[in-house]
C-alpha positions in Angstrom: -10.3 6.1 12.2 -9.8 6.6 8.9 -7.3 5.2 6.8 -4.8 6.9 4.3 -3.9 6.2 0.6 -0.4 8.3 -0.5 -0.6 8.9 -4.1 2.2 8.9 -6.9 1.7 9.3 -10.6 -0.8 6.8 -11.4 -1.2 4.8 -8.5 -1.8 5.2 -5.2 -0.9 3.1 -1.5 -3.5 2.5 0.9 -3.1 2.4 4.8 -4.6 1.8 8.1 -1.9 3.9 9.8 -0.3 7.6 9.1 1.2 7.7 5.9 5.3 6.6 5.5 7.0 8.7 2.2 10.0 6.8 1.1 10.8 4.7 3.9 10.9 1.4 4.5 10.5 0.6 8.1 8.1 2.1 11.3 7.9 2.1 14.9 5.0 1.5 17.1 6.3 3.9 20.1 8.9 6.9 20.2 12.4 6.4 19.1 14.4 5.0 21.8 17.7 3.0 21.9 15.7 -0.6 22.8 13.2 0.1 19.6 13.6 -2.2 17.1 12.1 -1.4 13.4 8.9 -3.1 11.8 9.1 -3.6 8.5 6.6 -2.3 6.4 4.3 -4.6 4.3 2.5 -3.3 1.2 0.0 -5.5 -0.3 -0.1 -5.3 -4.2 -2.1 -6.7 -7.0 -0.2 -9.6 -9.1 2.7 -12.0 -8.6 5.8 -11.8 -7.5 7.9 -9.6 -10.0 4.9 -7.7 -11.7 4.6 -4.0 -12.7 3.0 -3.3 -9.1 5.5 -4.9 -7.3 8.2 -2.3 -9.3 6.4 0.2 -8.8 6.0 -0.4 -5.3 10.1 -1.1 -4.5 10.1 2.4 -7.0 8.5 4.0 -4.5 9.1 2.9 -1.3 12.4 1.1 -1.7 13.7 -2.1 -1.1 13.2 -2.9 2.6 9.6 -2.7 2.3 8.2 -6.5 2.6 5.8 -6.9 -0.5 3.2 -8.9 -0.1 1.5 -10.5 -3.4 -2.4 -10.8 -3.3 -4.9 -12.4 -6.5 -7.4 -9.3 -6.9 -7.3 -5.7 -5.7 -10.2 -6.1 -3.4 -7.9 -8.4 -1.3 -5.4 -5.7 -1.2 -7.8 -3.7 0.8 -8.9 -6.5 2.9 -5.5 -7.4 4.0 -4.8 -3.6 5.0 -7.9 -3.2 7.0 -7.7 -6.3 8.8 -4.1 -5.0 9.5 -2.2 -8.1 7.4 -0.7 -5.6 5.6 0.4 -1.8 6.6 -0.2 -0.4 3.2 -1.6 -1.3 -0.2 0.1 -0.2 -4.0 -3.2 0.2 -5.9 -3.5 1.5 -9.7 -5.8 3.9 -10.2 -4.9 5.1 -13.5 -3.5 3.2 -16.7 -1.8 4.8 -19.6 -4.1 2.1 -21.9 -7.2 1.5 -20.1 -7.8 4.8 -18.3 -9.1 5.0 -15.1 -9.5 1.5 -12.9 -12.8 2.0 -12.0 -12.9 -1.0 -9.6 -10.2 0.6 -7.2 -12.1 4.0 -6.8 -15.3 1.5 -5.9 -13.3 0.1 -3.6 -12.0 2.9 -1.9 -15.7 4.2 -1.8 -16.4 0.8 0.2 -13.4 0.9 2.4 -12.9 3.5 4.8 -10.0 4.4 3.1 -8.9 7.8 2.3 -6.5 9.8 -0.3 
């Protein structure tokens, strides 16, 4: 199926799964008193303590497990092999305009807005 990308201001998060606004953990079945939390891993673009990684504890919060990745195309990989459940991906900058190479990617990706 297709995946989802939510989308704040300039930047948008890629997933394999339904979209999570604002929170920081999701469950694989129903609610029930014996489920336990996963917590949610966004991939982002940079090292640890970068722009993307504020924006991405900004935006989700900070529970969500960020992962570090070199390049944005390894963002998407690691959400559609599932490494990761989501992906913080810049698609605009206030400088440089539009990051051409992320709406590419999303192009290539089955990945959706």
């Amino acid at each position: 199926h297709p995946s989802s990308i939510l989308s704040s201001s300039s930047s948008s998060i890629i997933s394999s799964s339904t979209p999570l606004r604002g929170g920081a953990t999701q469950t694989s079945a129903p609610a029930t008193s014996s489920s336990v939390p996963k917590p949610i891993r966004v991939a982002f673009q940079g090292e640890a303590g970068a722009y993307s990684e504020k924006s991405l504890r900004e935006l989700l919060g900070p529970n969500v497990i960020a992962v570090p990745r070199p390049n944005f195309e390894s963002c998407y990989r690691a959400v559609a092999s599932k490494e990761c459940d989501y992906a913080l991906m810049p698609i605009e900058n206030s400088l440089g305009g539009s990051i051409h190479e992320n709406y590419d990617l999303m192009l290539r990706y089955d990945l959706t807005i």
